[in-house]
PATORPA-138050 format. One record per residue (C-alpha): residue in three letters; x, y, z. Coordinates in steps of 0.5 Angstrom, whole numbers, plus 2048, in hexadecimal, padded with zeros to 3 digits. Layout:
<atoms>
ALAXYZ...
</atoms>
This chain:
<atoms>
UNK80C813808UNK81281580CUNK816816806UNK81181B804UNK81181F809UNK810827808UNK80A82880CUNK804828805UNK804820807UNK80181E80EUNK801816810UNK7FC814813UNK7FA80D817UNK7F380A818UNK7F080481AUNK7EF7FE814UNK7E8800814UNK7E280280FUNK7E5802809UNK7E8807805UNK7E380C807UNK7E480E80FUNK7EC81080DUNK7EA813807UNK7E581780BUNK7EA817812UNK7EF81B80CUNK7EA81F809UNK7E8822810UNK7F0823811UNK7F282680AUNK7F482E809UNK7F582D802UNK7F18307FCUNK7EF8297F8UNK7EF8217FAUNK7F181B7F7UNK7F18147F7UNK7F580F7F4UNK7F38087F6UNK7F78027F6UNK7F38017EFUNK7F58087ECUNK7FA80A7E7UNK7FB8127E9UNK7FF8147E2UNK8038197E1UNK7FD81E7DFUNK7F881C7E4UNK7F88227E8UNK7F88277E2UNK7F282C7E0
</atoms>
């Protein structure tokens, strides 16, 4: 995370509870950008993921 560092990406530590939903949520409620996205362990985010 460090070598990605240019103040659009915030780390954010929580407790290993709840499943993926209470950090989504946590950064959800943190976030200051227009649109989210998700990429689980299981995803593939291909090159055009976020395209219109």
């Amino acid at each position: 995370v460090k070598r990605y560092s240019n103040g659009r990406i915030n780390y954010i530590k929580t407790d290993n509870w709840g499943g993926p939903a209470r950090p989504r949520n946590i950064g959800i409620k943190q976030s200051k950008g227009k649109y989210i996205a998700f990429c689980d362990d299981d995803d593939i985010w291909l090159p055009q993921k976020l395209e219109k």
